[in-house]
PAVO-741428 format. One record per residue (C-alpha): residue in three letters; x negated, y, z negated. Coordinates in pm, whole numbers, plus 50000, padded with zeros to 5 digits. Layout:
REM PAVO-741428
ALAXYZ/...
REM end
This chain:
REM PAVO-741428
UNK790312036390567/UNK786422036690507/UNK785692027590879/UNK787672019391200/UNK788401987491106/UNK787021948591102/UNK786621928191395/UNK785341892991488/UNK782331884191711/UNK784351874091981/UNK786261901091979/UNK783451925591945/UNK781751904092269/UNK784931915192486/UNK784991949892347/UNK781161953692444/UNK781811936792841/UNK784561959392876/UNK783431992192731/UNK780152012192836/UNK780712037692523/UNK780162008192313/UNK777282001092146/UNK776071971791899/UNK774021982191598/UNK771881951491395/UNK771471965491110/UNK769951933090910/UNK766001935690871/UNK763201929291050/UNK762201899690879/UNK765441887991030/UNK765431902391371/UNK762341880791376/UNK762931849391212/UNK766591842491266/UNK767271855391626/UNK769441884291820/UNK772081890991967/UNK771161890992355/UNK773001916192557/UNK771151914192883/UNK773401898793083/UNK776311925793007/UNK773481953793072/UNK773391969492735/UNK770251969292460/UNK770961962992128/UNK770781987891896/UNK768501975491551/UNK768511993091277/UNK767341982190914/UNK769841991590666/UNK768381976890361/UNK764181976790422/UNK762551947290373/UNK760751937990122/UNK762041963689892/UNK765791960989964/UNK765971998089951/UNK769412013990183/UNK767172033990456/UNK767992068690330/UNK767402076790766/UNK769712053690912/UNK772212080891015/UNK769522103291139/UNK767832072391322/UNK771002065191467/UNK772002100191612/UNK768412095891873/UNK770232067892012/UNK774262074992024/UNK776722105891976/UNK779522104491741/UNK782232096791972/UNK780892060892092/UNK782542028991978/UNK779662015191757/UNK779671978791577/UNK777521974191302/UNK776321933091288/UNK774441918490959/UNK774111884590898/UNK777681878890724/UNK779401908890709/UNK778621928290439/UNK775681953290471/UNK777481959690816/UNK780711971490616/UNK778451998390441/UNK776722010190710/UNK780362011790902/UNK781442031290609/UNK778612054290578/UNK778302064990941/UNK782472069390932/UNK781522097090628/UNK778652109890850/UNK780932119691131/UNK780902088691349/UNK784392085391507/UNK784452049391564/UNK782762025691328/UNK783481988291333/UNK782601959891105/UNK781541928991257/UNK783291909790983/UNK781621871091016/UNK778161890391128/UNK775101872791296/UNK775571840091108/UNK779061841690956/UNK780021825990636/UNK778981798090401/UNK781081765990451/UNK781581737990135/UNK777961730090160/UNK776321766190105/UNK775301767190510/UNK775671792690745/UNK776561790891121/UNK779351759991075/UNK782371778491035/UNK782181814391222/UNK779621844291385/UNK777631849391646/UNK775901822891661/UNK778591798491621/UNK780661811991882/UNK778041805492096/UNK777321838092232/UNK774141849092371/UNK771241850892116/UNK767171850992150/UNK764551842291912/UNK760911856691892/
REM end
């Protein structure tokens, strides 16, 4: 396999309560960090880990994302990469898995989860909709 494996908001929540190796990684952009909100993991005593994959405006893969990443985790933590659906998460999951990361999880319905019949985000699955803890600047 590319990475550890896929696994759902909710799970990932539990996984994060019960673990202190594990870490959460945003890797969506700053734009969106901003704009759309965060994951809020005050209340389990952990800080959220946010990284741009793709920078923003450009849309360029941020050729030091495994380098940024080493200053704030070793290679043997459980790490879950979030983006706003799934996707960019899977790449960074499967990057960091080739860098030497042990244990790389995709958050598989990300920060927003996916597009229901009507093109919208946040009605069928993700963080948000699951109703765990989020802030907005």
């Amino acid at each position: 396999m590319e990475y550890t494996g896929d696994i759902t908001s909710l799970a990932v929540w539990e996984a994060l309560t019960k673990d202190k190796n594990a870490h959460l990684v945003d890797v969506r952009t700053i734009a969106e960090w901003n704009f759309v909100g965060i994951p809020d993991l005050t209340s389990i005593g952990k800080e959220l880990i946010c990284l741009e994959w793709l920078s923003f405006p450009e849309n360029e893969i941020n050729k030091k994302f495994g380098e940024e990443l080493n200053n704030f985790v070793d290679t043997k933590k459980n790490l879950y990469f979030l983006c706003r659906s799934g996707s960019r998460s899977r790449s960074a999951a499967t990057l960091m898995t080739r860098e030497g990361f042990n244990y790389c999880y995709n958050v598989s319905d990300g920060f927003e989860g996916r597009m229901n019949a009507s093109r919208q985000r946040n009605a069928i699955d993700g963080w948000k909709f699951n109703g765990l803890p989020w802030v907005q600047s």
